[in-house]
C-alpha positions in Angstrom: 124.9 90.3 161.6 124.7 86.7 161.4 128.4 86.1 159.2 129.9 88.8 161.8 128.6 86.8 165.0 129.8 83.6 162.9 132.8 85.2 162.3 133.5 86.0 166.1 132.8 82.4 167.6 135.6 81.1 164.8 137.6 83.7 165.5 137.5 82.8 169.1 137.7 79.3 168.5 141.1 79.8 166.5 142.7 81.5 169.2 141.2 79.9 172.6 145.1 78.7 174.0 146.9 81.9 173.1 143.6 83.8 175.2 144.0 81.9 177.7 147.6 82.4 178.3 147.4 85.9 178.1 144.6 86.1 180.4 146.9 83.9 182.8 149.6 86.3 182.4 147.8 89.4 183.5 146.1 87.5 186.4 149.8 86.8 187.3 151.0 90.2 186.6 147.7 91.6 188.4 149.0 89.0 191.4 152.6 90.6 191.5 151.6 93.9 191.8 149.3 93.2 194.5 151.9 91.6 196.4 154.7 93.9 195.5 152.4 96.6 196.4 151.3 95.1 200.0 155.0 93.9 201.0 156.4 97.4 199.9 153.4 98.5 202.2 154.6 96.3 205.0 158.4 95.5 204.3 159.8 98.2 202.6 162.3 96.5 200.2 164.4 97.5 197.5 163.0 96.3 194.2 163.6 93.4 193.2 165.1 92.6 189.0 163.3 89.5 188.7 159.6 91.2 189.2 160.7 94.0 186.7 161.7 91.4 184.1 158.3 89.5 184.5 156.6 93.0 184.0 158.4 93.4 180.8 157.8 89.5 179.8 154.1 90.1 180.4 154.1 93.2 178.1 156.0 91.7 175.5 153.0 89.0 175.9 150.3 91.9 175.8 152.0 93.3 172.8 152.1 89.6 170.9 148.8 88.9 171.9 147.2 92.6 170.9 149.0 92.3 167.7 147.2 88.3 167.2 143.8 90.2 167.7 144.5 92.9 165.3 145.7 90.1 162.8 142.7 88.6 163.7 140.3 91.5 163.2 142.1 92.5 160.2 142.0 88.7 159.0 138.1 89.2 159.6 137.6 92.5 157.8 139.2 90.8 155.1 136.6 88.1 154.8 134.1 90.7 155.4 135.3 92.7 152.1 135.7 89.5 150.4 132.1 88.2 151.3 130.8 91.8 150.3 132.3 92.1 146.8 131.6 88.2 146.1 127.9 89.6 146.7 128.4 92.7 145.0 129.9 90.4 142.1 127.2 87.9 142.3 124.5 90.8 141.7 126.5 92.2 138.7 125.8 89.4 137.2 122.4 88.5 138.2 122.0 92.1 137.1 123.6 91.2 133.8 121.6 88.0 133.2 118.3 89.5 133.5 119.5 92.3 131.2 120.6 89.6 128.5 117.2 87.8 129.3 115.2 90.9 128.7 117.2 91.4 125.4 117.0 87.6 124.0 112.9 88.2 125.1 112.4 91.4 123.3 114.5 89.8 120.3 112.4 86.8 120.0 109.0 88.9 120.7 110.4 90.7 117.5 110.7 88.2 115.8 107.5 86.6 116.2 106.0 90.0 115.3 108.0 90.1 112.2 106.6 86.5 111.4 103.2 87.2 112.0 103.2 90.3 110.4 105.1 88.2 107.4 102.4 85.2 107.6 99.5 87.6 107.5 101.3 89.5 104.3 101.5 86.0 102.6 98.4 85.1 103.8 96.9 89.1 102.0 98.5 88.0 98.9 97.3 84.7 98.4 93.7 85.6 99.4 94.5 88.9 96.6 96.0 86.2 94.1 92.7 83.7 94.8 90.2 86.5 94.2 92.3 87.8 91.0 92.0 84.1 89.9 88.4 83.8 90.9 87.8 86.8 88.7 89.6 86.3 85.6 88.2 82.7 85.9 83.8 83.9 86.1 84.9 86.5 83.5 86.2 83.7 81.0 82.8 81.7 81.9 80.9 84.8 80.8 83.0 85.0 78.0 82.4 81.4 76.8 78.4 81.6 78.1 78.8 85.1 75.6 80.2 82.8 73.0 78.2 79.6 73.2 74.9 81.9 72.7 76.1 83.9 70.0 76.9 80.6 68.5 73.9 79.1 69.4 71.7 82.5 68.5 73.4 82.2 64.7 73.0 78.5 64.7 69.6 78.9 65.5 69.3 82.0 62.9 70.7 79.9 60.1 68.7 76.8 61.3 65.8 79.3 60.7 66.9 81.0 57.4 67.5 77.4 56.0 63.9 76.1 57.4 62.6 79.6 55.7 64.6 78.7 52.5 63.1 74.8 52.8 59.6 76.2 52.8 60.2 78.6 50.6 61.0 76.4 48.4 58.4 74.1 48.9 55.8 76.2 48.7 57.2 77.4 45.4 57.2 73.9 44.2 53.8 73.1 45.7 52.4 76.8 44.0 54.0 75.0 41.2 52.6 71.4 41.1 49.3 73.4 42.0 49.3 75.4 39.3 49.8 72.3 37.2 47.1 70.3 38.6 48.4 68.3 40.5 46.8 69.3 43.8 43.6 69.0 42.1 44.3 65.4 41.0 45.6 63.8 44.2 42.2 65.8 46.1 40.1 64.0 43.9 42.2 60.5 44.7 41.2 61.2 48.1 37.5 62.2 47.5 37.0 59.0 45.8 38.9 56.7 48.4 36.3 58.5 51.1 33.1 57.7 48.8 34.1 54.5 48.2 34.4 53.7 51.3 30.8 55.5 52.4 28.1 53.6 53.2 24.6 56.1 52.5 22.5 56.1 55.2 18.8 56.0 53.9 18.0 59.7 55.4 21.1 61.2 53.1 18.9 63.2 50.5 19.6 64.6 47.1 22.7 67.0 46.7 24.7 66.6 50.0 27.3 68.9 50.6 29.5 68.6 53.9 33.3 69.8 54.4 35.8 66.9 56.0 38.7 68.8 58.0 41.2 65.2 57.8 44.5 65.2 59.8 46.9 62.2 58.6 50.7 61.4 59.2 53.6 60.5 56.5 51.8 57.3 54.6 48.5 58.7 54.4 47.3 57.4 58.4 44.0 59.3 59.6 44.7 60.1 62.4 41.8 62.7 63.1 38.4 63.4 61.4 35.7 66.1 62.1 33.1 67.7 59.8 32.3 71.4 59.0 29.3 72.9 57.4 27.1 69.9 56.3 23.5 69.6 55.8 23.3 66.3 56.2 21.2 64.7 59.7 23.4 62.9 62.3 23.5 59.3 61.0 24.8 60.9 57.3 27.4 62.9 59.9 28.4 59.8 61.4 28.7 57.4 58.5 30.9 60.4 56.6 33.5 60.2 59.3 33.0 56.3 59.5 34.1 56.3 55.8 36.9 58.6 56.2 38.4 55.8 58.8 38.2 53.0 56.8 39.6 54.9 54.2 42.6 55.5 56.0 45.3 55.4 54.6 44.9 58.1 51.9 46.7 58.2 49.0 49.9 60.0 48.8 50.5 62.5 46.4 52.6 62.0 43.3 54.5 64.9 43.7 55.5 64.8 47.8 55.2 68.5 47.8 51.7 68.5 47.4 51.5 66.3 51.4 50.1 68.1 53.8 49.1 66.8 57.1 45.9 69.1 57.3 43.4 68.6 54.7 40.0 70.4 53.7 38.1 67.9 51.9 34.8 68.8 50.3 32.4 65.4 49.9 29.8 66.1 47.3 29.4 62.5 46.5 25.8 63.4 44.3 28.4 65.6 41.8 
């Protein structure tokens, strides 16, 4: 309503001296008439040329002017039409706009789908391929753990078949210097070293008998003493284990096989 009302005061504007004259005209022609009417009313005249060629001029006028206000009105349909399907076109392609913005949206909402669905594939496998790894790596430990202590288990089992064999071995050469008297000759080294080195109390009687249990290192070091069955008083006890002290070190044997670092010594120093 507003471009139509626009429309009319330009239209108006446009044409203000040719509506004027032709409002002039038929005032003039509305004059003539009147006149012509009252003096044909009073002075009945014959008519006149002149009036009936300003009738006709004024007609002629009508018609030019009629036809400027249909130009007119045609001239504003026109822009009416024009305005209209410059709208019409302008919401095509408003319409098409928002259609190619909803596409490009939904594309890239596709493809950020796509790439987080892709991301959290990649992101699937490496966490698989991590755990794979994780797996085959604690199953090689328990495979080298499995390993090391079956080494270590026969290490240890041939540590202790050799240590077997050693003592075997020695005790077969200790049964052996035994049986040849050599045990019997390095106990009696270390009887004598002990009485030598007793001092008899005045209460040890006649036919003392008393069992030393001696525990010495490599070179013959005491480095333990304590008696058994004796039937000697305290003060022989004591001065039996004082002697075994000062005795220290025993002597070794002749035949190392026959060392041993626990001894059962009798002392019979009467015999």
């Amino acid at each position: 309503m507003a471009i139509k009302r626009a429309g009319e005061r330009s239209f108006w504007r446009e044409h203000a001296v040719a509506l004027t004259v032709s409002i002039a005209l038929h005032l003039i022609l509305a004059a003539a008439i009147v006149y012509g009417w009252w003096q044909w009313h009073t002075h009945p005249k014959p008519v006149q040329p002149m009036p009936i060629q300003a009738t006709v001029v004024d007609e002629a006028a009508i018609k030019r002017e009629t036809a400027k206000l249909e130009a007119a009105e045609q001239q504003k349909r026109a822009a009416e039409q024009a305005a209209a399907d410059q709208a019409e076109a302008l919401k095509r392609e408003a319409a098409e706009e928002t259609k190619k913005l909803e596409e490009l949206k939904q594309q890239r909402e596709a493809a950020e789908q796509a790439a987080r669905a892709e991301a959290e594939r990649k992101q699937q496998a490496a966490a698989a391929e991590a755990e794979a790894k994780a797996k085959a790596q604690a199953e090689e430990a328990k495979l080298a753990t499995e390993r090391k202590r079956k080494a270590a288990d026969a290490k240890q089992r041939a540590d202790r078949e050799a240590e077997l064999k050693r003592q075997l071995e020695a005790e077969e050469r200790r049964q052996a210097a035994i049986n040849s008297g050599e045990l019997a000759n390095y106990m009696a080294q270390i009887q004598a070293r002990i009485q030598r080195a007793w001092h008899r109390p005045p209460s040890a009687a006649p036919g003392l008998d008393c069992t030393v249990y001696i525990t010495q290192v490599p070179g013959g070091t005491v480095s333990s003493a304590r008696l058994g069955a004796c039937n000697g008083d305290d003060a022989v006890r004591e001065s039996i284990l004082a002697a075994v002290y000062r005795a220290s070190p025993l002597p070794a044997p002749s035949n190392p096989d026959l060392f041993d670092r626990n001894l059962k010594v009798p002392f019979r120093p009467d015999q």
